[in-house]
Every structure is written in structure tokens, then in C-alpha cells.
C-alpha positions as CSV (number, residue, x, y, z in Angstrom):
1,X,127.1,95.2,87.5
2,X,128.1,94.7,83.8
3,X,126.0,95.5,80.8
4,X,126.8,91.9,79.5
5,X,125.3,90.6,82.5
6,X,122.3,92.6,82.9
7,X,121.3,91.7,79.1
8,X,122.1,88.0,79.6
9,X,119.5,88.1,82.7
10,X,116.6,90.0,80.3
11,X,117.4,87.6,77.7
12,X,116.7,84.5,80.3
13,X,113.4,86.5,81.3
14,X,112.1,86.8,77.9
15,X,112.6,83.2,77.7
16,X,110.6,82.9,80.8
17,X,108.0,84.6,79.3
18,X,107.8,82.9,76.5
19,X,107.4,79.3,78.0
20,X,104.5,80.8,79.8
21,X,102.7,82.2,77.2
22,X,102.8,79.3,75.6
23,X,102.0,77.0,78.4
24,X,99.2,80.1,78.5
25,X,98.0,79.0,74.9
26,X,98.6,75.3,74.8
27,X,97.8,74.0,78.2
28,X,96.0,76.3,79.6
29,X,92.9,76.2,77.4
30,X,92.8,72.4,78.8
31,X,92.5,73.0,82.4
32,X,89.1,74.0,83.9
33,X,89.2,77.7,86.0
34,X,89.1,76.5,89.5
35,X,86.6,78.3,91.9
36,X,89.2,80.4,93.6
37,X,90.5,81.6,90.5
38,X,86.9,82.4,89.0
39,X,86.1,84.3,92.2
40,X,89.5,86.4,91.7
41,X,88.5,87.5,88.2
42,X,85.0,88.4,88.5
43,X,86.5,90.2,91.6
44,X,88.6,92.0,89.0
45,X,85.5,93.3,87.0
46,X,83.6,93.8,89.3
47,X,86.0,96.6,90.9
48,X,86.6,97.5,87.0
49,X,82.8,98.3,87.1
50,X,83.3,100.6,89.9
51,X,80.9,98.5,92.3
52,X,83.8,98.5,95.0
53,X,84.9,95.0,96.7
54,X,82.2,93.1,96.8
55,X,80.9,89.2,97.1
56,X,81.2,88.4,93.1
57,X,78.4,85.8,93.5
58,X,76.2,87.8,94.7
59,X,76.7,90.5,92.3
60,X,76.4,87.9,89.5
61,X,72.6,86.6,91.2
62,X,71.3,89.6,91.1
63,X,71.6,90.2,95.3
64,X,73.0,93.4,94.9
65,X,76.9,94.8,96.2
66,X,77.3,92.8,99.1
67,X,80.9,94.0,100.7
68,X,83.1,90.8,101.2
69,X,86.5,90.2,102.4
70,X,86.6,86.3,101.3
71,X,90.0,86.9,100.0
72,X,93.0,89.4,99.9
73,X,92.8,92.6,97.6
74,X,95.5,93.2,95.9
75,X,95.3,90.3,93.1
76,X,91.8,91.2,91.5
77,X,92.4,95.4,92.2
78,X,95.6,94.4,89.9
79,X,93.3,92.5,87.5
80,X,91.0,95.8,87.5
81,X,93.8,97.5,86.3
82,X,94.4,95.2,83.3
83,X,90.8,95.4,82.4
84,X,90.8,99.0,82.1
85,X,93.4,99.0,79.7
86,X,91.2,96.7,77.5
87,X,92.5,93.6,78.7
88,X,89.4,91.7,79.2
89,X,89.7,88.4,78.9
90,X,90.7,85.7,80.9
91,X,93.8,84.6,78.7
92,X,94.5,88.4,78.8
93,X,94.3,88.4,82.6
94,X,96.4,85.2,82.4
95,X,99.1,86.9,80.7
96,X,99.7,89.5,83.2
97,X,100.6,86.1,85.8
98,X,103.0,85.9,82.5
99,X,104.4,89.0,82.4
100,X,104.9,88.7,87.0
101,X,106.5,85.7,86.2
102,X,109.3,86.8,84.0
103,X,109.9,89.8,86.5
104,X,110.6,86.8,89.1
105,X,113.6,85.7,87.0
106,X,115.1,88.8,87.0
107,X,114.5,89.8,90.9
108,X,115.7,86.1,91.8
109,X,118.8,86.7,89.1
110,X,119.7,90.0,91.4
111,X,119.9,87.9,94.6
112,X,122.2,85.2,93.6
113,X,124.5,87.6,92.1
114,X,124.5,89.3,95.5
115,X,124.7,85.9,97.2
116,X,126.6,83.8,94.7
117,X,127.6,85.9,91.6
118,X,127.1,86.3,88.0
119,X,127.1,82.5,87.0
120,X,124.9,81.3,89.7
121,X,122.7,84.6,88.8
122,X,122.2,83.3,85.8
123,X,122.0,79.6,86.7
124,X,119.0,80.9,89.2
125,X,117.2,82.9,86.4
126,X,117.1,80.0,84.2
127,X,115.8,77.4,86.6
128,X,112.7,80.0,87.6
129,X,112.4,80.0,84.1
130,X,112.0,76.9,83.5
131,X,109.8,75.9,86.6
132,X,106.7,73.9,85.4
133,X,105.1,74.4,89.1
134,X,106.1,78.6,88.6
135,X,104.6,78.2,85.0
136,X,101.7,76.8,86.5
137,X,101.0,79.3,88.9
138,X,101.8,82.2,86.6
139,X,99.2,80.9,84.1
140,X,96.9,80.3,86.8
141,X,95.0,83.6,87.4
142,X,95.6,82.8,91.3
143,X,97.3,85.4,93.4
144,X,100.5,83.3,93.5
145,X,102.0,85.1,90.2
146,X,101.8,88.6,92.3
147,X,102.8,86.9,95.9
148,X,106.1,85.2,94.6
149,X,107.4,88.7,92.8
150,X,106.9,90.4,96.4
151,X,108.1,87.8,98.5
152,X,111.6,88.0,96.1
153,X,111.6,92.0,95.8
154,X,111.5,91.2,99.6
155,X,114.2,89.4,99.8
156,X,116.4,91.4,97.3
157,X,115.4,95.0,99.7
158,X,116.8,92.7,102.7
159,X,119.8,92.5,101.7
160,X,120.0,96.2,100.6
161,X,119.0,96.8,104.1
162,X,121.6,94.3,105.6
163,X,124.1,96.3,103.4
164,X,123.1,99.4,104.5
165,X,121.0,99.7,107.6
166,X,118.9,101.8,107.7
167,X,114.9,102.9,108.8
168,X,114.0,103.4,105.0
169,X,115.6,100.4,104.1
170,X,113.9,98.4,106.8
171,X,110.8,100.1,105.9
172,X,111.2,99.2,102.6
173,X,111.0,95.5,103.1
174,X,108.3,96.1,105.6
175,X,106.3,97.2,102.8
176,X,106.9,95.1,100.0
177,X,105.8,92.5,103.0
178,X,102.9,94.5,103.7
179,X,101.5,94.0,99.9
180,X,102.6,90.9,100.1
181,X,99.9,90.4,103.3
182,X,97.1,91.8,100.9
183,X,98.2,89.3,98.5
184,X,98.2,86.2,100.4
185,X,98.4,85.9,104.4
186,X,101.0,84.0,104.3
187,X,103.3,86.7,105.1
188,X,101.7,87.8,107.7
189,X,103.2,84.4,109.3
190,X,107.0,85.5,107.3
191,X,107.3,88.8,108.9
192,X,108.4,88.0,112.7
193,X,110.7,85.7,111.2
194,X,112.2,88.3,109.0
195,X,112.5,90.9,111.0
196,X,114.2,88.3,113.4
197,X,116.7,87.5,110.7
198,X,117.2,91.1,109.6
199,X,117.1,93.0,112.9
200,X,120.0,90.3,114.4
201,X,122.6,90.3,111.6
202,X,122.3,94.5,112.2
203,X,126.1,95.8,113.6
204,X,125.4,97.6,116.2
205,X,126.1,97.4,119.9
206,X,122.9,99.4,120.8
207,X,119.8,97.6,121.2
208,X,117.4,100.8,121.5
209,X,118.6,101.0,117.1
210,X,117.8,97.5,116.3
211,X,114.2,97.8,118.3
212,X,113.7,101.3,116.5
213,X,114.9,99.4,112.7
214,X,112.2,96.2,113.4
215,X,109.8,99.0,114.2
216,X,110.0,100.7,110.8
217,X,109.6,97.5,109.1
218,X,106.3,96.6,111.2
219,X,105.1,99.6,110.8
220,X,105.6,99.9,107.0
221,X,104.1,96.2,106.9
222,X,101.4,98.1,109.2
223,X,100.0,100.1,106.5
224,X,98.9,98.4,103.7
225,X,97.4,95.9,105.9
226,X,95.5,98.6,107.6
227,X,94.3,100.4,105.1
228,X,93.0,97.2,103.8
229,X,91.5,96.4,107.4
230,X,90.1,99.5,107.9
231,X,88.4,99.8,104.5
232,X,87.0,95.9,104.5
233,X,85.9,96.4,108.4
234,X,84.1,99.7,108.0
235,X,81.9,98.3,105.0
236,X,81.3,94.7,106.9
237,X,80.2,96.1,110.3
238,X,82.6,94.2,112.1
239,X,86.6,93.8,112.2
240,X,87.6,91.9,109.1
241,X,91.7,91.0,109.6
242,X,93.3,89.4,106.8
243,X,90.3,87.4,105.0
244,X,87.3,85.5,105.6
245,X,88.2,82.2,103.7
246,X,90.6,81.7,106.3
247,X,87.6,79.6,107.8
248,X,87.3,77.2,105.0
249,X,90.7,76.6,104.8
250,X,90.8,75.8,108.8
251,X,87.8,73.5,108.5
252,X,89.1,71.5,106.1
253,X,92.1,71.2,107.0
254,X,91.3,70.3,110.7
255,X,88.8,67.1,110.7
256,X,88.7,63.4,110.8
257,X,89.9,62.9,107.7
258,X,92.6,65.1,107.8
259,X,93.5,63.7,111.0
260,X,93.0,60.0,110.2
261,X,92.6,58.9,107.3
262,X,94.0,59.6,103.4
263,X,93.9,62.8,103.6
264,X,96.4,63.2,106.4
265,X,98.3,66.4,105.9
266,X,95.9,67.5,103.3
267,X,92.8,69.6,102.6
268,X,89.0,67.8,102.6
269,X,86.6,70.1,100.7
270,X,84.0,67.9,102.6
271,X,84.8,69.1,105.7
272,X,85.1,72.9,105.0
273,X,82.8,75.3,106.0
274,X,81.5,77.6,102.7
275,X,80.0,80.9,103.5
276,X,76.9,81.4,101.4
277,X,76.6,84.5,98.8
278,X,73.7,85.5,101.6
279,X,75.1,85.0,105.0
280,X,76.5,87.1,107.6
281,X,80.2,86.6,106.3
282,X,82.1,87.4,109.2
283,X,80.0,86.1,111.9
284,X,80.2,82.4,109.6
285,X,84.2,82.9,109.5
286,X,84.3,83.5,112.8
287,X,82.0,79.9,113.7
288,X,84.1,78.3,111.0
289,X,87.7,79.2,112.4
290,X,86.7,78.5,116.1
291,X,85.1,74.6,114.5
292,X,88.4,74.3,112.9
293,X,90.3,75.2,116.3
294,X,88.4,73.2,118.9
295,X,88.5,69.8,116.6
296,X,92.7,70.9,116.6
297,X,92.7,71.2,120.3
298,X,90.8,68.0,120.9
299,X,93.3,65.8,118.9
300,X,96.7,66.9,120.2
301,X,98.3,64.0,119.8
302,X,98.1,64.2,116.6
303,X,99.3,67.2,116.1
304,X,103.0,66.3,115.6
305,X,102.2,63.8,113.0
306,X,99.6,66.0,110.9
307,X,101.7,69.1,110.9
308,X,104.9,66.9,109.9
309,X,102.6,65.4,106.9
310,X,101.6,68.7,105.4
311,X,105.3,70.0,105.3
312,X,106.8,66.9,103.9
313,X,103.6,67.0,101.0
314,X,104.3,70.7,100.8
315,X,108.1,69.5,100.2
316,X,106.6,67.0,97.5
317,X,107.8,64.1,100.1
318,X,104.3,62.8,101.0
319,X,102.2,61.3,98.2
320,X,102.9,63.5,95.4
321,X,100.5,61.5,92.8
322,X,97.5,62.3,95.3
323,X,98.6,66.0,95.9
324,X,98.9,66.4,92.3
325,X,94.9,65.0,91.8
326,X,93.7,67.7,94.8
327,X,95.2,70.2,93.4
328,X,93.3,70.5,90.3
329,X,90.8,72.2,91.8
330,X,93.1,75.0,91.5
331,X,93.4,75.9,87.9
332,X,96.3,72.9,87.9
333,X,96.6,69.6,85.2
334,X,97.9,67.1,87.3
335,X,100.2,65.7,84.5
336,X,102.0,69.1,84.6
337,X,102.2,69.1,88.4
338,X,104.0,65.4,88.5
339,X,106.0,66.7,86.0
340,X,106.9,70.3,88.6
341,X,106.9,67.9,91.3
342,X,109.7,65.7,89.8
343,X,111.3,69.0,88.3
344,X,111.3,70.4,92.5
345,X,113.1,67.2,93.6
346,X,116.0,67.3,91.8
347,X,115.9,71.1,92.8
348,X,115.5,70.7,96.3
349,X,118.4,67.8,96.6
350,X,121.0,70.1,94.4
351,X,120.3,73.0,96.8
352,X,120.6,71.1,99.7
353,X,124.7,70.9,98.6
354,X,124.3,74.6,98.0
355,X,123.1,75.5,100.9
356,X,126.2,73.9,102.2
357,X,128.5,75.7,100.2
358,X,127.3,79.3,100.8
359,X,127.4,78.1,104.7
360,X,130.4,77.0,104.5
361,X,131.2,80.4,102.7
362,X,129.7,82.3,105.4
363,X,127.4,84.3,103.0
364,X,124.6,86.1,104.1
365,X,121.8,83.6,103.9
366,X,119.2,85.3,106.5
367,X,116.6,86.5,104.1
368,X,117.0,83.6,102.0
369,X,116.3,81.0,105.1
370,X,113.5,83.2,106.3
371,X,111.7,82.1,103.8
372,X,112.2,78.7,103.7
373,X,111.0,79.1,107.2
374,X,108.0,80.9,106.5
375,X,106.6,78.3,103.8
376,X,107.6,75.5,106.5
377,X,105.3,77.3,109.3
378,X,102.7,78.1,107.0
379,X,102.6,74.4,105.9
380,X,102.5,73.4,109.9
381,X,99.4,75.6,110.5
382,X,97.7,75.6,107.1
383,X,97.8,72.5,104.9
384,X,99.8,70.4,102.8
385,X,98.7,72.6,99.1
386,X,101.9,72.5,97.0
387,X,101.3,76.0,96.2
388,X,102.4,77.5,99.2
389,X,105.9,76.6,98.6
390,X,106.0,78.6,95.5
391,X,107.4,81.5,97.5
392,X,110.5,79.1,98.5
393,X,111.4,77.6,94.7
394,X,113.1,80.9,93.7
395,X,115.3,80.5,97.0
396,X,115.6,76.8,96.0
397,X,116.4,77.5,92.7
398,X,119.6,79.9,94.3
399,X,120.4,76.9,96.0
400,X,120.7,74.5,93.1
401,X,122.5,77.3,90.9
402,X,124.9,77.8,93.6
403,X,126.0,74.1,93.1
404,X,125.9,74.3,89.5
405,X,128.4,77.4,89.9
406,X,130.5,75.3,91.8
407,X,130.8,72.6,89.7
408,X,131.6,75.3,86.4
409,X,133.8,76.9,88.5
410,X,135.5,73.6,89.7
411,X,135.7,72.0,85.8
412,X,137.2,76.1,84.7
413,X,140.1,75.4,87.1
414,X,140.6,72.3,86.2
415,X,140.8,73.1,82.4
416,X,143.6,75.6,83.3
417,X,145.7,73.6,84.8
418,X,145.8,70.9,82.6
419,X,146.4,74.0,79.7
420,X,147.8,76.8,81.2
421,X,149.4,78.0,78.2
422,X,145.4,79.1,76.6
């Protein structure tokens, strides 16, 4: 890898940095905190305070340290961590979405060199960049900023491990997964499908090796989620897997009008199921999840149709103007999201063409598709939020560069034919 190269692709992350702390400074004091994002960073001082992981609104009533697991660690323990280096504010806190952000260029810059090479790399770099909907979520102070940076260092260990097989390799990506699960549960949903596309591109004749290599990379995914598990479950009195607001999110996401009316493919607040600062958490989850299920299971026919709708508004194909409006309950301006979500489109069409091209190349696409895949399941089982495709733009982004390379590389031939004397 040349030094030219490697200082070109900092240079491209700076930049990246830059246009988010300035959307950071300009845009962000516009846009009200949304509730998830308030949650995550009293979370962060509360764990700064030393009062463990517990229910940050009834801390801030008065109610005492009531243990929670409403949502995955890892975000607020990393806010903690800012805090106690005198970072305080909420700007400040922003920044460090800032700072996760630019590492996202570089990590996505690595995997199209692999894929693609050094003009694509750089093509890639620039187009994370230059995301508004990346921006957005970087300046956010959700847990998006931390998910994308491990769902890419994924990526980039696969394809170490498809280079070199190996159990520490597998592992490896087993456990950048594993944060990844107590960062957002989406990957919880993205790990059979890696292992699947890792474990069957493996060369090897014997299958006892490529059950033994998916087992390393369970098992490494294994332990952060269990420590996690363990730690939450002991101090709730009750087994607390992945996170409580999984509820709320089934509830409103699985109702009439959801099902029916406007909202098709979307998330109703109105119909989600809010644990209170004073209830029995788990047991509410637990009623909240199975409400979600049964009203699911009574309304298969529609099914097809609703799961269809949230991946098409996922893929900014469904109503964007409305998708744009829900979503600024999450720290989002929906100006700036029509803007990402016309930004995406043209993204998403180039990349189709690259996709052909590195097909056609017969690259090693596994990792990459995996989580394209994994966004598209999420989106079938979850909802149609925008946000959960932000783990899939840096892949799209290697898409679109790969048909930019094409093109440069296609106009660089041309030119020296028509002067082959220069």
C-alpha cells in the first residue's frame, strides 16, 4: 500500500470530519435532541457518575438506581469515557459521532482498495464523506456513529479472514460483530448471514474445519453479548437478551395502522408500548413483544405487503417526504434527510452498475452482500426507519465508486490511445 495513497485517504477523512463538525455547529443547534438520543446521554453520565447502568429517568426523578436494559451498552459506556476526559457537553459528546465518522472513511477506503483498488478507494472515501444521511447520524448522539465503524471494521476483518483463514481471523470478525450486538441488535440478525458468506467461500475440502472456523466466530460474537447478558440479567432478576425497547419497537411497528393505513411499512408511536421509569421492565417487554407478535400472526396476509413496504422505505423507495417527517424524532431535520435521501438515490442506482462490474469481475463480494442482506432482513422484521440502512451506505458507496473507477479508468485508456506519444 503506497504512502501516497494512505495520505490521500487521511486527507479525504479530515475532510469528513470537517463537514461534520460543521454540520455539528450549524445544523445541529437547530434540531431538537430526540428522546432516544437524550436517554443515551444521560446514560453516559450516569455511568460517568459511577451509579452503574441504570433507568436514566428514574435517576433524574429522584426514584433511585433502577437497573435497566432499555437499550444496548456500548454507545453511552463510550460516552462515559468522553465525559471523563472532560468532555461534558452534548456538542462535545456529538463530536466524538464526528470523530467515528471520519474513521468510517478510512475503514470503507481499505475495502474498496481490496475490492476495487486505489481509485475506487478513494472514490468510496469521498462519497462517506460526503453523506448528508452519515453526517446526520454522526452528529446525532445515537448509537449509529459507533454501529456503522463496527459493521465496516467487520467487513474489512472478513476479508482478511477470507485471505487467510483462519480461527483468530474468524474470531476476529466474530468479535467486532459481537460489539457491534451491544451497539445495536441489528447484528445479531447479520451474523448467520456472515458466517454463511465467510464459512462457504473457505477452501477446504473438509467440512469438520469450516464447522470448527463458524464456531470461533459465534463464539467470539458469544462474548461480548454475554457478558452484557449476564451483567444486565443478574441486576434485573430475570434474563435480559439484547434490550428491552425491543417491545416498543415491535408494537409500533405491528398494528392497524401499520398494517392498513399511512403508516404502512412504518413506525406508529401511538401504537407502541412505553415502559414506565417505575414498572417491572422486563415483565412489560416481555407483554409488549408477545402484543406485537400475536397482532403479526393474526394478519398474515399482510405480511408480504408490510415487510415489502418497510424495505422499499428503508431503500428511500416508499414515500420519502413522509419518512423524512417521522424521522425527526430522532435527532434528524427533515430538510437534511430529503436532501440524504436524494444524495442515496443516485448512490444506490450508480452501485447497482457496480455491483455488476465487480460480478462480472468475479471479486470477492461476500462480506460486502452480507450486509446488504442484513439491513434488508432487519427492515422485513423491524420497520421502515431510514436509519437502519446506514450500515449498508458505506457498501453502497463501494458500489458507486467502483463505477466511477470504471468510467476514469475507461476515459485514461481512451486518452492514450488517441496520444500515445505523452
Amino acid at each position: 500500500m503506497s504512502g501516497h495513497f494512505l495520505w490521500a485517504l487521511v486527507a479525504v477523512a479530515l475532510c469528513g470530519f470537517v463537514a461534520r463538525a460543521l454540520y455539528i455547529a450549524f445544523v445541529g443547534p437547530h434540531i431538537a435532541m430526540g428522546l432516544d438520543a437524550a436517554w443515551y446521554y444521560v446514560e453516559g453520565k450516569a455511568l460517568t457518575e459511577g451509579h452503574g447502568y441504570v433507568d436514566p429517568r428514574w435517576w433524574l426523578l429522584g426514584g433511585g438506581f433502577k437497573p435497566t436494559a432499555n437499550f444496548p451498552p456500548l454507545w453511552p459506556v463510550l460516552l462515559s469515557v468522553v465525559d471523563r476526559v472532560g468532555l461534558r457537553s452534548d456538542d462535545a459528546n456529538r463530536m466524538l459521532g464526528a470523530v467515528l465518522g471520519s474513521l468510517t472513511v478510512v475503514v470503507t477506503g481499505l475495502i474498496a482498495r481490496r475490492v476495487a483498488g486505489p481509485t475506487a478507494a478513494l472514490s468510496a472515501a469521498v462519497l462517506v464523506a460526503c453523506s448528508p444521511m452519515l453526517i446526520a447520524a454522526d452528529g446525532s448522539l445515537m448509537a449509529e456513529s459507533l454501529y456503522v465503524l463496527l459493521i465496516v471494521g467487520a467487513v474489512w476483518l472478513a476479508y482478511q479472514a477470507l485471505q487467510l483463514p483462519t480461527a483468530w481471523h474468524f474470531a476476529g470478525v466474530g468479535a467486532a460483530l459481537g460489539l457491534a450486538g451491544i451497539t445495536r441488535s441489528d447484528a445479531y440478525l447479520l451474523l448467520p448471514i456472515m458466517a454463511v458468506a465467510l464459512v462457504w467461500r473457505v477452501p477446504s475440502a473438509h467440512a469438520w474445519r469450516r464447522v470448527g472456523l463458524a464456531a470461533g466466530l459465534v463464539v467470539a460474537f458469544a462474548v461480548p453479548v454475554g457478558v452484557w447478558t449476564a451483567y444486565a440479567s443478574m441486576r434485573m432478576d430475570g434474563l435480559a437478551l439484547a434490550t428491552s425497547n425491543s417491545a416498543n419497537m415491535i408494537t409500533g411497528a405491528n398494528c392497524p395502522s401499520t398494517y392498513y393505513g399511512k403508516l404502512l411499512g412504518a413506525w406508529d408511536e401511538h401504537c407502541a408500548v412505553n415502559i414506565a421509569p417505575d414498572a417491572d421492565e422486563l415483565a412489560v417487554a416481555a407483554h409488549g413483544r408477545e402484543k406485537g407478535l400475536d397482532y403479526a400472526r393474526a394478519h398474515p396476509a399482510r405480511l408480504p405487503l408490510v415487510a415489502a413496504a418497510r424495505v422499499l422505505r428503508v431503500a428511500g423507495l416508499w414515500d420519502p417526504v413522509q419518512t423524512a417527517h417521522l424521522e425527526q424524532i430522532e435527532s434528524r431535520n427533515s430538510a437534511w434527510q430529503l436532501v440524504g435521501w436524494g444524495y442515496d438515490l443516485i448512490l444506490l442506482l450508480v452501485a447497482v452498475v457496480g455491483a455488476v462490474i465487480l460480478i462480472r469481475r468475479r471479486a470477492q463480494i461476500g462480506p460486502m452482500v452480507a450486509v446488504v442482506l442484513g439491513v434488508v432482513v432487519t427492515a422485513m422484521v423491524s420497520n421502515g426507519n431510514q436509519r437502519f440502512r446506514l450500515a449498508a451506505d458505506p457498501i453502497v458507496a463501494i458500489g458507486a465508486a467502483v463505477s466511477v473507477a470504471a468510467v476514469v479508468g475507461h476515459l485514461m485508456r481512451r486518452r492514450s490511445i488517441i496520444e500515445p506519444g505523452r
